[in-house]
Each structure stands twice: as structure tokens, then as C-alpha cells.
N, C-alpha and C positions, 0 to 999 in steps of 0.2 A: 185572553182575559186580562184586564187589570184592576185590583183591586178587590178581584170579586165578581167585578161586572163584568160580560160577556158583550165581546166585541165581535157583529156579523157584518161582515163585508163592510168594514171599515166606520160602524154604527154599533153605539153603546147601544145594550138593550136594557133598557127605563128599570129599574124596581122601587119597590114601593114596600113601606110597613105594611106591614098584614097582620100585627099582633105577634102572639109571642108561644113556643111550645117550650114545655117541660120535656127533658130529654135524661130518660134515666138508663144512660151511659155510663159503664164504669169510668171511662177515661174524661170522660167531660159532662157530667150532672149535670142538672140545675134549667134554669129558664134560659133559652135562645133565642134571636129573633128568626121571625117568618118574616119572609119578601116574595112578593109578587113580582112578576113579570111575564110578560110575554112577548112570545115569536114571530115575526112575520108569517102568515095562514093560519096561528091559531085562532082557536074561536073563542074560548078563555084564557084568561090570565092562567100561571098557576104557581105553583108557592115553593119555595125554596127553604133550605133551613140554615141559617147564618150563624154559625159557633164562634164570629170573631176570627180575625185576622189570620191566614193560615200559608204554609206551604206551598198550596196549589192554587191560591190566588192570584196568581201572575202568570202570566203562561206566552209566551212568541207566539208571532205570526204562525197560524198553518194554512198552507194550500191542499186541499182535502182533493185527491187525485178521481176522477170520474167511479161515480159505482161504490164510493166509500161514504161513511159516516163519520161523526163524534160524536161519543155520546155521553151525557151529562148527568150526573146523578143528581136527586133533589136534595141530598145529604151531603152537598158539595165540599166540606169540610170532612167529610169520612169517607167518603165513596173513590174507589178504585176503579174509576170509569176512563173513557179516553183520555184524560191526563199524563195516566197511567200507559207508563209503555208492559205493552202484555210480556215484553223479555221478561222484565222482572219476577214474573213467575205470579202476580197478582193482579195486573191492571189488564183492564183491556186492548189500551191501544185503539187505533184507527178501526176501525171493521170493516166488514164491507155487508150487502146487504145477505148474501147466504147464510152471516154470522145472528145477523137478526132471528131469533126463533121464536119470540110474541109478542105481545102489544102493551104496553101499560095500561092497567084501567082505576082510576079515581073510586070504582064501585066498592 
């Protein structure tokens, strides 16, 4: 990642404004932007929540070893997702797919 933006096999992936959500966080109130983007094989875009400039917006190169994942939350400013190394006792780290146990649904 730089910036924010996710880099897939050496290709920024596009976002786009999408409007704006109210997020009533104690740690960070107020209006945030929504960004669109999406993945090579998805079928829609989808939305991400942009709290402004952060920690985990930078991230090195990784080479994701056969049978593993990353995986990204859409709260990418709050979420403790593969960024996160799972040592720490809250991220998750790399996974792999038996780690996976559902699906996300937009429903």
C-alpha cells in the first residue's frame, strides 16, 4: 500500500469518491470520506472508509506464499486486518484459507 492505495502485482488499484459517511466513533467522529474501488474479478466496485492519513497506510512489498491470503478491512483506518501482524495479540496477519470461516455479505 501507499498512501492508502493498494498496490496488486505492481498496479495501483483506482478509487474514487463515493460520498461521504458519518462515523460515530469515540476515537474519530464526525464525516469521513467513502472511496470506491475495485479488484481484478470483482463484479462491483465497493466502498471503503477513508478517516485521513494513517499508520497503516504504507505498507512494503509482500509476497503472499501459495494457499495464503490478505485480508483487508473496509474500515482500513481502524481494522486490525492483515496489516496487522496476529503476534501482536490483535491483527490478523497473513492467513491462510482454513483460517477463513465466512463470506462477507453487503445484505
Amino acid at each position: 500500500m501507499i498512501d492508502g492505495i493498494v498496490v496488486l502485482n505492481g498496479r495501483e488499484i483506482a478509487q474514487r469518491p463515493a460520498g461521504t459517511y458519518t462515523l460515530e466513533d469515540v476515537m474519530q467522529p464526525g464525516d469521513h470520506a467513502m472511496l470506491e474501488e475495485q479488484f481484478p474479478g470483482e463484479v462491483a466496485p465497493h466502498r471503503v472508509l477513508d478517516m485521513g492519513a494513517g499508520p497503516l497506510d504504507d505498507l512494503a512489498e509482500i509476497t503472499l506464499p501459495e494457499g495464503s491470503y490478505f485480508l483487508l478491512g473496509d474500515n482500513r483506518d481502524n481494522a486490525a486486518d492483515s496489516r496487522v501482524r496476529h503476534e501482536y495479540g490483535f491483527g490478523l496477519g497473513i492467513v491462510t484459507r482454513q483460517q477463513i470461516t465466512g463470506r462477507v455479505s453487503s445484505d
